[in-house]
C-alpha positions in Angstrom: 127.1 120.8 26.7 128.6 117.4 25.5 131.0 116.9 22.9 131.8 113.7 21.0 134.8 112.5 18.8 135.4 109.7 16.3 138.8 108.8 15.3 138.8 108.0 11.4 141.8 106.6 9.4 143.2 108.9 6.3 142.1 107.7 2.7 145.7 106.4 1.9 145.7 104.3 5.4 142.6 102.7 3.6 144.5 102.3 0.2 147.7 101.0 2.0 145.1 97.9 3.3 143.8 97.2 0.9 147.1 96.7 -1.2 147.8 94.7 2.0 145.0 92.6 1.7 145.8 91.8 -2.0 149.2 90.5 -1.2 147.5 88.3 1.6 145.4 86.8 -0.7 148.9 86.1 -3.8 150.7 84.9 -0.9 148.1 82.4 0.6 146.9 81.4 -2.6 150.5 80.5 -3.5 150.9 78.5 -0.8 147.1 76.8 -1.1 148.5 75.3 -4.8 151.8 74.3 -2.8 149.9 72.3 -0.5 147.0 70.8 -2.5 149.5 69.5 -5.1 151.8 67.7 -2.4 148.5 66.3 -0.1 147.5 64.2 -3.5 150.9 62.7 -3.3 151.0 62.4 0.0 147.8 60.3 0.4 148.7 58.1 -1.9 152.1 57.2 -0.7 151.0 56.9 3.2 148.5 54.0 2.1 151.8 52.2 0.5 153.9 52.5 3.5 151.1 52.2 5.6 152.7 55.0 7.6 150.2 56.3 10.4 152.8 59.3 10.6 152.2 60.1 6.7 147.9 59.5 6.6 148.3 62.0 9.9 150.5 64.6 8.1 148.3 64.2 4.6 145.0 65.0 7.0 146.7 67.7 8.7 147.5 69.5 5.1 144.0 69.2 4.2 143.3 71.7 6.9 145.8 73.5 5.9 144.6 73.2 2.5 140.6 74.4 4.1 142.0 76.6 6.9 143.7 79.0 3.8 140.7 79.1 2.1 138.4 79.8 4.6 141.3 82.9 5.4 141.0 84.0 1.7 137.3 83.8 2.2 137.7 85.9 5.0 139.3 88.4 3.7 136.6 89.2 0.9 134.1 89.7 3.1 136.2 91.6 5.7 136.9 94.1 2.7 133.1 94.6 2.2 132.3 97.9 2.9 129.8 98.1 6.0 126.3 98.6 5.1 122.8 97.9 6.5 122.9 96.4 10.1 126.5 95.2 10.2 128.0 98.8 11.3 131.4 96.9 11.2 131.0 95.2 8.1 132.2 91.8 8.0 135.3 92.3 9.6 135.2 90.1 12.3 134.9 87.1 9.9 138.7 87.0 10.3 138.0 86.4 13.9 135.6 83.7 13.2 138.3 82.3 10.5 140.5 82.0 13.5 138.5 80.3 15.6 137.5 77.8 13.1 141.5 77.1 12.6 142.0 76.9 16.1 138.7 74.2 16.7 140.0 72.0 13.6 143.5 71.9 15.1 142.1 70.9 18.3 139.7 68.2 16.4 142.3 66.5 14.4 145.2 66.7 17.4 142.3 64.4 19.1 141.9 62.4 16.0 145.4 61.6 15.3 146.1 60.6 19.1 143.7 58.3 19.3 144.8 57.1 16.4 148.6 57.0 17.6 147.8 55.9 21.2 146.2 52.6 19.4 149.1 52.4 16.8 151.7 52.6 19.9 149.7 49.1 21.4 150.2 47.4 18.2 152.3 48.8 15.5 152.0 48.0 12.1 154.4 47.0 9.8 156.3 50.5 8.0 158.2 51.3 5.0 161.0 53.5 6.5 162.4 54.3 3.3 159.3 55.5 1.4 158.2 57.9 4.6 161.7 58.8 4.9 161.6 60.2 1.0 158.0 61.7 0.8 159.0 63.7 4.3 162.0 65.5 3.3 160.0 66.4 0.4 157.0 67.5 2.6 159.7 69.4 4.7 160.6 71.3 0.9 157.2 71.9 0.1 156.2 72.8 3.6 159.3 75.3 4.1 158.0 76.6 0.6 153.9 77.4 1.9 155.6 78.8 5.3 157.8 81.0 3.3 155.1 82.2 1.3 152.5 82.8 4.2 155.1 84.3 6.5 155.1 87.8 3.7 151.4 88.0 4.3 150.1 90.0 7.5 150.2 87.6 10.4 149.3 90.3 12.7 145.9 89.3 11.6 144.7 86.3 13.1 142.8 85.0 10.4 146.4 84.9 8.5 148.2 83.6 11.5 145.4 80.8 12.0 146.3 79.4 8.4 149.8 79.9 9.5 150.1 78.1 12.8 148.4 75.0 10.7 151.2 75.5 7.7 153.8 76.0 10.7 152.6 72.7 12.8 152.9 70.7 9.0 156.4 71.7 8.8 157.0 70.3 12.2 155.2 67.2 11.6 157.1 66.5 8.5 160.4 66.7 10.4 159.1 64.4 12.5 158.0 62.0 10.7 161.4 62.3 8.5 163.6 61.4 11.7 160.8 58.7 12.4 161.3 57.1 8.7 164.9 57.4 9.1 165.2 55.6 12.6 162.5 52.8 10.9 164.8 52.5 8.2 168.4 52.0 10.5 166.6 50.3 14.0 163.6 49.0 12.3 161.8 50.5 15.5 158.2 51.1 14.4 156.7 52.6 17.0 159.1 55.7 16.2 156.2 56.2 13.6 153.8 56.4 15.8 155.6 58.6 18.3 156.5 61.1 15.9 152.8 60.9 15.4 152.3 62.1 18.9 155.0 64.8 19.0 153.1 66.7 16.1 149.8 66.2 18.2 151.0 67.7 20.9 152.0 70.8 18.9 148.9 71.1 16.8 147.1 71.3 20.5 149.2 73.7 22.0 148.7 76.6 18.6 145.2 75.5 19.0 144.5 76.5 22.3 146.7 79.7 21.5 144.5 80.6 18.7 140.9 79.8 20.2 141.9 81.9 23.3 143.1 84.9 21.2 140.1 84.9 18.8 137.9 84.5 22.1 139.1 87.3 23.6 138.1 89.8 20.7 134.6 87.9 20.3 133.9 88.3 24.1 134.8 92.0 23.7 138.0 91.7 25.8 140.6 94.7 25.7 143.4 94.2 23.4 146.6 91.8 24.8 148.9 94.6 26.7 145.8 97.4 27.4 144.5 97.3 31.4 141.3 99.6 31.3 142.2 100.6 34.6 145.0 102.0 33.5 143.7 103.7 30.8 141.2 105.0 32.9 143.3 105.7 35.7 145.8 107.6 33.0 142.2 109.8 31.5 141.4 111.4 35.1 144.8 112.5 36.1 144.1 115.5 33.7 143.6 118.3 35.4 140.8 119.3 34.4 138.7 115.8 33.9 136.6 115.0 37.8 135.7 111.6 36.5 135.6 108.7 33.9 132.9 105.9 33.5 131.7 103.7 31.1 134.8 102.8 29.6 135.1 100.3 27.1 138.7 98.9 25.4 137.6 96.6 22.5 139.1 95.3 19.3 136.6 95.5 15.9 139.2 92.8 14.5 142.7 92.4 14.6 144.7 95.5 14.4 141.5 97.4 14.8 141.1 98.8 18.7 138.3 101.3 19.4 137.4 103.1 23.0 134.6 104.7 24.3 134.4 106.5 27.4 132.1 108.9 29.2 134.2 111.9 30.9 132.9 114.5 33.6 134.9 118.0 33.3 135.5 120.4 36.3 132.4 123.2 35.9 134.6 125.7 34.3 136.4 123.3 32.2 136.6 123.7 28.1 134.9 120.2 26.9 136.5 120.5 23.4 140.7 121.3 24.2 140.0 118.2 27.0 138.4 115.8 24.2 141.5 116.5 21.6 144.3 116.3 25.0 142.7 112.9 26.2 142.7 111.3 22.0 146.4 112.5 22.0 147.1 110.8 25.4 145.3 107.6 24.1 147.1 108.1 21.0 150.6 108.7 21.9 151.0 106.5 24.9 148.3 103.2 24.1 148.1 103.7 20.1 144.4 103.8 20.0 143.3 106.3 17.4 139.7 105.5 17.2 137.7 106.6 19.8 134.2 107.7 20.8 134.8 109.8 24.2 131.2 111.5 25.0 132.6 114.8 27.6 130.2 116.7 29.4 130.5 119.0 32.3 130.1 117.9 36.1 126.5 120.1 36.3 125.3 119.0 32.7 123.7 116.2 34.1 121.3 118.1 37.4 118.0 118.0 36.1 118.0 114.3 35.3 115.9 112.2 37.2 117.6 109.3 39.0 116.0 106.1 39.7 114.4 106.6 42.9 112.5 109.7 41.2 114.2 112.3 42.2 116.9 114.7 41.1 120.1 114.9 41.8 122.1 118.1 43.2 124.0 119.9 40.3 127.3 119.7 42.2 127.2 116.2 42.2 130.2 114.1 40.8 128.3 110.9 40.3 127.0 108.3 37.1 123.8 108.5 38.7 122.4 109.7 35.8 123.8 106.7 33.8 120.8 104.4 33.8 123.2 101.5 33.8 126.8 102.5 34.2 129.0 99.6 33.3 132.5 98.8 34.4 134.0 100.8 37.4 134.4 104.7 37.7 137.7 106.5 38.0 137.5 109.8 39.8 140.2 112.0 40.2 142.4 112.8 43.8 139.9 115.5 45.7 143.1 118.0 45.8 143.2 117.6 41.8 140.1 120.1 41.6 
């Protein structure tokens, strides 16, 4: 006989997030107005000074500006309940609002080197002073959107996308202030420019970090900190479980890890007490609550025909009768049983 469990979050969990989710979307739209408000300045100002350092931070802040809206677009339809075909709703939308973040950081940290490799050749003429003033002001205003960001959940990576690109802003800002100052007292242009670089470095570096974080839940990878084999290794040293296969770590969305596993019980084993003692062990010692574990009983599986036609024995400990097993098969110690 087989038995099968789902884990299911209580009604006020689902309350509590979505109460979450409305304070993501006050905080990030607060800091959307901060930014758009400043980037019309900002544009404005850079063509003046002629200030490759100012253009590069106003560009940056319209992805900022894009990267929050596309996270407050994300988090409508990741609230959608699911329905039809998408099982999961439209939660991983936040994942795909990562990736996007990540890509357009990785984009414009190409365009602005280029653009401050050719700048470092031959440097334009700057006005210190003016991109001294509008940075510490960017620095204010950027400080402000961080602040306002960093009280929405940033263990979602939709929110921490549109973070990292408010975060790199900040950085750029400073830069470009100490470049505008040393302008302003050396009259060394090129610090423009390098301050120019600094900030593309950065921007490339939370880039990468975001594209390979949001990669890893799109390719189905286990969470950041879970080794299957472990978890595997941890299911089978019950005593009464002879074997796990088919075990699958994955995260729905951020926050959100799910596990499936197929578990063989000793003949005279009870299917059910063994289900609920493996969900507290996956509980209690990895924090997954949501899991699909499909136990059956070593001999359940006797009359099924392998692929070669015949059958196999019913005291046989083997995924034989999985079609196509996937991912390796954790038996327990022969003096276990």
């Amino acid at each position: 006989m087989g038995a099968h469990a789902h884990g299911h979050g209580e009604d006020h969990g689902k309350h509590a997030h979505a109460v979450a989710e409305n304070a993501d979307r006050r905080w990030l739209t607060c800091a959307l107005a901060l930014i758009t408000g400043f980037m019309a300045v900002e544009v404005v100002v850079g063509v003046l000074a002629r200030s490759v350092a100012l253009m590069s931070d106003a560009a940056h802040m319209l992805t900022d500006a894009a990267s929050i809206v596309l996270g407050l677009i994300a988090i409508r339809l990741s609230a959608r309940p699911a329905r039809g075909g998408y099982t999961y709703g439209l939660k991983r939308s936040e994942i795909l609002s990562a990736q996007a973040n990540g890509l357009s950081l990785l984009l414009l940290g190409a365009w602005l080197g280029y653009e401050s490799v050719e700048r470092l050749i031959d440097p334009p003429e700057v006005t210190g002073g003016l991109v001294l003033a509008t940075a510490l002001v960017g620095v204010a205003v950027n400080i402000a959107a961080a602040w306002c960001m960093s009280k929405a959940n940033r263990s979602s990576l939709n929110v921490e996308g549109a973070f990292q690109h408010v975060l790199n802003d900040l950085y750029a800002f400073i830069a470009t202030a100490v470049a505008g100052l040393v302008v302003v007292v050396t009259g060394f242009a090129r610090a423009d420019v390098i301050a120019g670089l600094v900030v593309v470095v950065l921007m490339v570096k939370a880039g990468v970090e975001l594209l390979r974080a949001s990669g890893r839940i799109l390719l189905e990878a286990a969470p950041a900190g879970v080794e299957p084999d472990e978890v595997g290794n941890r299911l089978v040293s019950h005593a009464e479980v002879a074997e796990v296969h088919d075990l699958h770590v994955w995260q729905i969305t951020s926050g959100e890890v799910s596990l499936s596993a197929h578990v063989l019980v000793a003949a005279l084993g009870d299917c059910h007490a063994v289900r609920e003692d493996l969900e507290g062990v996956l509980h209690r010692e990895y924090g997954i609550t949501h899991t699909t574990l499909q136990v059956d009983h070593i001999g359940d599986h006797a009359s099924l025909p392998r692929r070669d036609g015949e059958h196999q024995r019913a005291d046989a400990v083997s995924v034989d009768h999985c079609l196509t097993a996937h991912g390796p098969v954790h038996r327990a110690a022969p003096h276990d049983h």
